[in-house]
C-alpha positions as CSV (number, residue, x, y, z in Angstrom):
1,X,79.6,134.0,75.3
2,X,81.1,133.2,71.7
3,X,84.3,135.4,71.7
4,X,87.2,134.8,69.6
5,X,90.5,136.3,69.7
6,X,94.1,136.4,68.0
7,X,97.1,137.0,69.4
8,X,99.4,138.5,66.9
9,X,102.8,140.4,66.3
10,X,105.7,140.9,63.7
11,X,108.8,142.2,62.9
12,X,111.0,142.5,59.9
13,X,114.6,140.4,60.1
14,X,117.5,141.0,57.7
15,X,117.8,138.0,56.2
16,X,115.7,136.1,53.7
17,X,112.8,134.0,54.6
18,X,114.5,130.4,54.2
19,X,117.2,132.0,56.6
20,X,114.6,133.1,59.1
21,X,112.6,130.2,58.8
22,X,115.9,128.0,59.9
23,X,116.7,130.5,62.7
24,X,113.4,130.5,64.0
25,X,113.0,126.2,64.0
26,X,116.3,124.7,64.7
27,X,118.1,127.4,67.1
28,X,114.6,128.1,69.2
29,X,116.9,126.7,71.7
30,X,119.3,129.4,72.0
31,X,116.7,132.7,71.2
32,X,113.7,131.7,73.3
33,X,115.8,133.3,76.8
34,X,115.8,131.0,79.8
35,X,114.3,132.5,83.0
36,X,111.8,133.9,81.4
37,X,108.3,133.9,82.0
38,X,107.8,132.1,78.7
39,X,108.3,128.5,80.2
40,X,105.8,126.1,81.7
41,X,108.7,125.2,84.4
42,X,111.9,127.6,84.2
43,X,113.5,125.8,86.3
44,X,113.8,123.0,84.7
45,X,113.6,123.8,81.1
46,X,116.7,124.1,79.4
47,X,115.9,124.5,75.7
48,X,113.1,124.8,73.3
49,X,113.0,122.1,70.5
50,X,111.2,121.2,67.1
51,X,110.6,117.6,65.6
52,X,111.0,119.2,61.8
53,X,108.1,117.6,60.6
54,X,104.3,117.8,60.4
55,X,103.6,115.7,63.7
56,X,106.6,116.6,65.5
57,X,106.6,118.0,68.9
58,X,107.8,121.4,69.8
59,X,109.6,120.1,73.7
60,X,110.3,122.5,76.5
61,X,112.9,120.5,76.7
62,X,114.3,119.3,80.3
63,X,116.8,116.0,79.8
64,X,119.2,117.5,76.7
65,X,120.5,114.2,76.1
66,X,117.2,111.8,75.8
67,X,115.4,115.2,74.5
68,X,112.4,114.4,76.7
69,X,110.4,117.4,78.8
70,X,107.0,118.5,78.3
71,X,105.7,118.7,75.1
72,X,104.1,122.3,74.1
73,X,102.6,121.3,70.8
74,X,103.0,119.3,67.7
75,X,103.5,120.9,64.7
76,X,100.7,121.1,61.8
77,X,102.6,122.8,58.9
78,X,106.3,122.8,58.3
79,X,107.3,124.6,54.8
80,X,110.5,126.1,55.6
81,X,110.9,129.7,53.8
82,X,107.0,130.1,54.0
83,X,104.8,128.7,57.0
84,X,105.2,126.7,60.2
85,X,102.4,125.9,61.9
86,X,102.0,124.4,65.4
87,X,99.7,123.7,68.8
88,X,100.3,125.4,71.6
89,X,99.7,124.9,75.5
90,X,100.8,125.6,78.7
91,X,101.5,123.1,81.8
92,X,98.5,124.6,83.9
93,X,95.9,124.5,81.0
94,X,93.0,121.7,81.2
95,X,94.4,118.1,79.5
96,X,93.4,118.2,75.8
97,X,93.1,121.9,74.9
98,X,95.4,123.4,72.8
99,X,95.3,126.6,70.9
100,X,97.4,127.1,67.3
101,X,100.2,129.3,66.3
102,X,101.1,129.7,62.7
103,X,104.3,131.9,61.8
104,X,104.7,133.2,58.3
105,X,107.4,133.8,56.6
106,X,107.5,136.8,54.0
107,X,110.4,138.1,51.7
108,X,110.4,142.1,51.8
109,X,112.8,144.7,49.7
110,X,115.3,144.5,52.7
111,X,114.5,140.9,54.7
112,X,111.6,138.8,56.0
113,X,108.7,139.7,57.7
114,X,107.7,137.3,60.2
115,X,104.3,137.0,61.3
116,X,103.0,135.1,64.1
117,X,99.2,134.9,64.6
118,X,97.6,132.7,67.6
119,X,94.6,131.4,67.6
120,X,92.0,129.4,69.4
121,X,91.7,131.0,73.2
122,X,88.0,130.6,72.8
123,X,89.0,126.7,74.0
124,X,89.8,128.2,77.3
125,X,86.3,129.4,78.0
126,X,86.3,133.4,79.0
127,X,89.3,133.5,80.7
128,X,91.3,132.0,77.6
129,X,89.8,134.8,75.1
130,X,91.6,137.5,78.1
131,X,94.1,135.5,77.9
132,X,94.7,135.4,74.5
133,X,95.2,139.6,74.7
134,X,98.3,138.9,76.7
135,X,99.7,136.9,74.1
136,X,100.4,139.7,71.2
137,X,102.5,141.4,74.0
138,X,104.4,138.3,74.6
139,X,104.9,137.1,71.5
140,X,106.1,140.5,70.4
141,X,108.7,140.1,73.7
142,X,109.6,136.5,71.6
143,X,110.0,138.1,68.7
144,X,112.4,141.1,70.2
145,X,115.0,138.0,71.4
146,X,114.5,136.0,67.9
147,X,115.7,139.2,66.4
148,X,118.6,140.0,68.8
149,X,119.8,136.9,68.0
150,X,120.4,137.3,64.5
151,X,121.9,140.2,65.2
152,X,124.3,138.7,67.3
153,X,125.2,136.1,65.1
């Protein structure tokens, strides 16, 4: 069965895109809430983490110091104020398949809308297209504590 799918969601953030764009990369580590269900090993994992750079790894991170864990993706665009673009996968998902995440960035008359769309479920077979469904629900959840955070800041 040839079935494609994208999980997406958005929300608009009071600041301007380069702010958003910064919020959303380098402080992933305080936003994206521990003990979540949005970890490949919550017990462990104590922060998210980008390499800012096309090629750098986005790390569940589980050793702060040495800033080794288990690597989620790698990122394929990095154009702060516009697009960052990465690969995503889970612990439990076959070796080698990854599916890909790009967040824009958009100015708007009162902030930034940021747009995630994720692609590439069909990798999974079936059960990654279902999958995939999920995803708009969670990354909507994502979104909800990236904005709470710059609120609380």
């Amino acid at each position: 069965m040839n079935q494609t799918t994208t999980a997406t969601a958005s929300i608009e953030v009071p600041c301007d895109p380069a702010t958003a764009f910064t919020i959303f990369t380098t402080e992933i580590g305080t936003w994206w809430k521990r003990g979540t269900m949005y970890w490949s090993d919550a017990d462990r994992g104590l922060e998210l983490r980008f390499e800012p750079y096309v090629g750098g790894r986005l790390i569940e991170v589980y050793d702060a110091a040495a800033g080794t864990g288990f690597e989620l993706g790698r990122v394929t665009e990095w154009e702060p104020g516009s697009r960052l673009g990465f690969t995503w996968r889970t612990g439990d998902w076959p070796p080698g398949v990854d599916t890909d995440v790009l967040v824009r960035f958009a100015d708007t008359a009162s902030g930034c809308l940021v747009t995630i769309e994720h692609t590439g479920w069909e990798r999974l077979g079936e059960a990654g297209v279902a999958m995939g469904r999920g995803y708009s629900r969670g990354w909507a959840e994502l979104l909800g504590f990236y904005t709470g955070w710059i609120g609380a800041r």
